[in-house]
FIVO-657715 format. One line per field, with one value per atom (N, C-alpha, C): residue number from 1; residue in three letters; chain; atom name; x negated, y, z negated. Coordinates in steps of 0.2 Angstrom, whole numbers, plus 5000, padded with zeros to 4 digits. Atoms other than C-alpha are relative to their C-alpha. Layout:
<atoms>
n = NUM_...
res = ALA_...
chain = A_...
atom = CA_...
X = X_...
Y = Y_...
Z = Z_...
</atoms>
This chain:
<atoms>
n = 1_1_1_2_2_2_3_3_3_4_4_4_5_5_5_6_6_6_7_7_7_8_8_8_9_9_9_10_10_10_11_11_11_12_12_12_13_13_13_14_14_14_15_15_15_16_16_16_17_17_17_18_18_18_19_19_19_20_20_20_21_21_21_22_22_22_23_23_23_24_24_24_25_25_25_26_26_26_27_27_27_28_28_28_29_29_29_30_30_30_31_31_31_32_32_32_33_33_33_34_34_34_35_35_35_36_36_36_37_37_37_38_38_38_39_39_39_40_40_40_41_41_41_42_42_42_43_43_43_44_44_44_45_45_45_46_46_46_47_47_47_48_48_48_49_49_49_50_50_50_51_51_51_52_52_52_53_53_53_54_54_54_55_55_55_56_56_56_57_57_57_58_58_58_59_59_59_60_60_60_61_61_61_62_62_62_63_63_63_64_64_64_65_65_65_66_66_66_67_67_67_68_68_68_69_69_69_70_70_70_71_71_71_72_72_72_73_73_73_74_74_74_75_75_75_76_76_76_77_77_77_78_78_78
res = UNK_UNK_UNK_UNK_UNK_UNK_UNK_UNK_UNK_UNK_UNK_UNK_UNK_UNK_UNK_UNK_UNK_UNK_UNK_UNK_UNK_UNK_UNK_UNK_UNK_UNK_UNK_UNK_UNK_UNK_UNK_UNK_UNK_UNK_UNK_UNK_UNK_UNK_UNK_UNK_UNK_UNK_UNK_UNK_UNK_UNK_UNK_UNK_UNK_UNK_UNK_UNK_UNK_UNK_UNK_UNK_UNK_UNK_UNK_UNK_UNK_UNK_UNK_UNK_UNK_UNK_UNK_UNK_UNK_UNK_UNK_UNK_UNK_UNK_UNK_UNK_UNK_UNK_UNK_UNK_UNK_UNK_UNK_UNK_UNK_UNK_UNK_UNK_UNK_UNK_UNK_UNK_UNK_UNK_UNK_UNK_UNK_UNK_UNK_UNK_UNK_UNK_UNK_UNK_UNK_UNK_UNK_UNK_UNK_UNK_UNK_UNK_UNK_UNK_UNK_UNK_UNK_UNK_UNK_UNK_UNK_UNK_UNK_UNK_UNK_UNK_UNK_UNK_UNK_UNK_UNK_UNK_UNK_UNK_UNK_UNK_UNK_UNK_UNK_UNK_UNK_UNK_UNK_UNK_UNK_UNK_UNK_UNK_UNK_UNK_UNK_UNK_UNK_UNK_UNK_UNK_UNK_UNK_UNK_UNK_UNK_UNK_UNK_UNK_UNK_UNK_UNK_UNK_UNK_UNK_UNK_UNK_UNK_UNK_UNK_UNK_UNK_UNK_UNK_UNK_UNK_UNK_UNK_UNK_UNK_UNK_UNK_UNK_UNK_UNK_UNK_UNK_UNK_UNK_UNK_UNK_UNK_UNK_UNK_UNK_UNK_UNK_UNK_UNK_UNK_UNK_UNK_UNK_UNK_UNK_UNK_UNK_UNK_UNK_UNK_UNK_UNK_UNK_UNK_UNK_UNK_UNK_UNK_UNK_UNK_UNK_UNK_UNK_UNK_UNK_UNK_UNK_UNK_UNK
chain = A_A_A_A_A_A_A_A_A_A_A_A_A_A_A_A_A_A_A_A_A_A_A_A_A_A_A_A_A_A_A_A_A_A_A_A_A_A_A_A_A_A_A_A_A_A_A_A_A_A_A_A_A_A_A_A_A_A_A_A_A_A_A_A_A_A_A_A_A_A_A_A_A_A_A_A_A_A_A_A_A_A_A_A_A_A_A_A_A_A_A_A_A_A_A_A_A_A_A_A_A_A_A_A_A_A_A_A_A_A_A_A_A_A_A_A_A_A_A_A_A_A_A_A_A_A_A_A_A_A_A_A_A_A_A_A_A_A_A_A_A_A_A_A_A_A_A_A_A_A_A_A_A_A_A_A_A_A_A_A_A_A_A_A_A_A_A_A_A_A_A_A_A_A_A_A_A_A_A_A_A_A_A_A_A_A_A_A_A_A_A_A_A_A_A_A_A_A_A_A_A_A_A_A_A_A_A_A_A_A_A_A_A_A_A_A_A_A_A_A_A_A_A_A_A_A_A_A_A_A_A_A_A_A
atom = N_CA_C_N_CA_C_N_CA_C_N_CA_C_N_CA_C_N_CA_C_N_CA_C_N_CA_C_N_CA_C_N_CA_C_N_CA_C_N_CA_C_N_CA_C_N_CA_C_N_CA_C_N_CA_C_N_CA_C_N_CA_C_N_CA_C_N_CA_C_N_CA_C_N_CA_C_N_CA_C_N_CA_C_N_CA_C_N_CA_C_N_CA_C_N_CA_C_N_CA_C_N_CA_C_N_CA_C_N_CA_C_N_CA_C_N_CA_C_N_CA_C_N_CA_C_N_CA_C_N_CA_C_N_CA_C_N_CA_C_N_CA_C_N_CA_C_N_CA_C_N_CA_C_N_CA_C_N_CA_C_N_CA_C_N_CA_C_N_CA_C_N_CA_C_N_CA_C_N_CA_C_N_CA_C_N_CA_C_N_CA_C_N_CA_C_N_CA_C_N_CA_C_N_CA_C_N_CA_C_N_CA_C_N_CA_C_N_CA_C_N_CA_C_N_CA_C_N_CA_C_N_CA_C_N_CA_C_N_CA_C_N_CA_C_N_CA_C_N_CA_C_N_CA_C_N_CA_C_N_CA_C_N_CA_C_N_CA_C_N_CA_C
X = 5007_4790_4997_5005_4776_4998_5000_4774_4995_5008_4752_5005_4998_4764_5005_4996_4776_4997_5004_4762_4995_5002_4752_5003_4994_4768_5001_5000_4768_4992_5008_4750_5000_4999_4753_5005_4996_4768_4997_5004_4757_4994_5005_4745_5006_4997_4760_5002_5000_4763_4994_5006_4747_4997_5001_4745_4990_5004_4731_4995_5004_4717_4999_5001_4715_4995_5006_4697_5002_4997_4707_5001_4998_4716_4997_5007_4704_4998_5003_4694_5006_4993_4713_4998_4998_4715_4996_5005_4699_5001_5002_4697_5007_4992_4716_5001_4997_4719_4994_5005_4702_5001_4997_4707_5007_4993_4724_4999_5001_4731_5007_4995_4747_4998_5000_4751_4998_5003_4750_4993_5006_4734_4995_5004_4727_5001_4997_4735_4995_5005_4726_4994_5007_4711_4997_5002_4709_4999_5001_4714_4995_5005_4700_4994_5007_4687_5000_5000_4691_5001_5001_4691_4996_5004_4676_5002_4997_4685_5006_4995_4698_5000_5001_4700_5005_5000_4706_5007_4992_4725_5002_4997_4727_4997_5001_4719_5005_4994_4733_5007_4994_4746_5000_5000_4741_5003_4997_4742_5007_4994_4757_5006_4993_4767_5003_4997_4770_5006_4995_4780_5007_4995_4799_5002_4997_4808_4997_5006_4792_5001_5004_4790_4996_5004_4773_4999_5004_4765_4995_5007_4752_4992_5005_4735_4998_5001_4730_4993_5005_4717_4996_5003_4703_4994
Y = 5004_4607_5001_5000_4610_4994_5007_4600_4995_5005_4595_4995_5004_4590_4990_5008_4576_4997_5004_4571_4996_5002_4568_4995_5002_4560_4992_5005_4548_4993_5003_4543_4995_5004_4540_4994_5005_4529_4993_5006_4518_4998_5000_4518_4993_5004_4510_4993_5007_4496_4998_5006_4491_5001_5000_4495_5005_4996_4508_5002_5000_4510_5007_4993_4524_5002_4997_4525_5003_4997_4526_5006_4994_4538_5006_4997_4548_5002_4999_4548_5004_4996_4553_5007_4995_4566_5006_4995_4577_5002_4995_4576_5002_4996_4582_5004_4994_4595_5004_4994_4605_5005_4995_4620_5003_4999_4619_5004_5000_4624_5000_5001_4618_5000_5004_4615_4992_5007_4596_5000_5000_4598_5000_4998_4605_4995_5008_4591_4995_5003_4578_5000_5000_4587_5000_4997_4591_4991_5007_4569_4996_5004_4565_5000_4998_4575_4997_5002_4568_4993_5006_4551_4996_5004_4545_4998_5001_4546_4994_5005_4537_4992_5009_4515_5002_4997_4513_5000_5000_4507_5007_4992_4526_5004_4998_4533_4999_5000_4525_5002_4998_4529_5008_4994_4546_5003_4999_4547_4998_5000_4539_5002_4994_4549_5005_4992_4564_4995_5002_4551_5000_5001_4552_4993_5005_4537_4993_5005_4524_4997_5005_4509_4999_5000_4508_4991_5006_4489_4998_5001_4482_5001_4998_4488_4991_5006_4471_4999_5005_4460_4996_5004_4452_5004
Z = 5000_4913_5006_4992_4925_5004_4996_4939_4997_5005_4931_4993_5005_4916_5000_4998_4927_5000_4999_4933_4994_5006_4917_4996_5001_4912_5002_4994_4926_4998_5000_4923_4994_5005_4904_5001_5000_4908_5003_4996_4920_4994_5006_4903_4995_5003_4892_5003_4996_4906_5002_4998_4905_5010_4990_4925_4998_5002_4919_4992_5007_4905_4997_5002_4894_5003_4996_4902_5007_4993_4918_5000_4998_4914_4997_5001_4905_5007_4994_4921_5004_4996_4932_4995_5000_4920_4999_5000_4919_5006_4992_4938_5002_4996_4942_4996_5004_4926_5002_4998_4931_5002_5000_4930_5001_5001_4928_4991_5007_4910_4999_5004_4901_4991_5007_4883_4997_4999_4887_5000_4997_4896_4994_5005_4879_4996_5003_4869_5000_4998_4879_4999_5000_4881_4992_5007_4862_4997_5002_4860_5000_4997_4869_4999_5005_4862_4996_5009_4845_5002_5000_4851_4998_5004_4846_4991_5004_4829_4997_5002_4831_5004_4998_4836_5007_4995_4853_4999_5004_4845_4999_5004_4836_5007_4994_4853_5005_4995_4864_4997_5001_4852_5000_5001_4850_5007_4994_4870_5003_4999_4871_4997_5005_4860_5002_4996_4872_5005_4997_4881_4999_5002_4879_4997_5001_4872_5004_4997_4876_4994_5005_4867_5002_4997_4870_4998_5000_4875_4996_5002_4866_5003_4993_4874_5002_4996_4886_4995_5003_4878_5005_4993_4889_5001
</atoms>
């Protein structure tokens, strides 16, 4: 695993605890993977394009699927 991918990693799990918004990390991850390129990277980047497709529920699960062995939280309400 490449190190852009722990961190992506890192990011997402601060997404399932709630600590961070998918908008957050959106934002985090454009301005850190820039010019980088993993297979992740593409993943992500490809999730987010199509986003306006999907509700925000199938957009965090999507995101949080590259996670290992996450049960993901409920996204917070408010």
């Amino acid at each position: 695993m490449e190190a852009i991918d722990a961190e992506i990693l890192d990011q997402l799990k601060l997404v399932a605890e709630g600590y961070l918004t998918i908008a957050e990390f959106e934002e985090w991850h454009i301005g850190r993977t820039w010019g980088e390129s993993s297979e992740l990277i593409a993943e992500i980047d490809f999730i987010l394009v199509e986003k306006s497709l999907l509700t925000e529920g199938q957009l965090r699960s999507e995101l949080l699927a590259f996670l290992p062995n996450q049960e993901p939280r409920p996204a917070p309400t408010g």
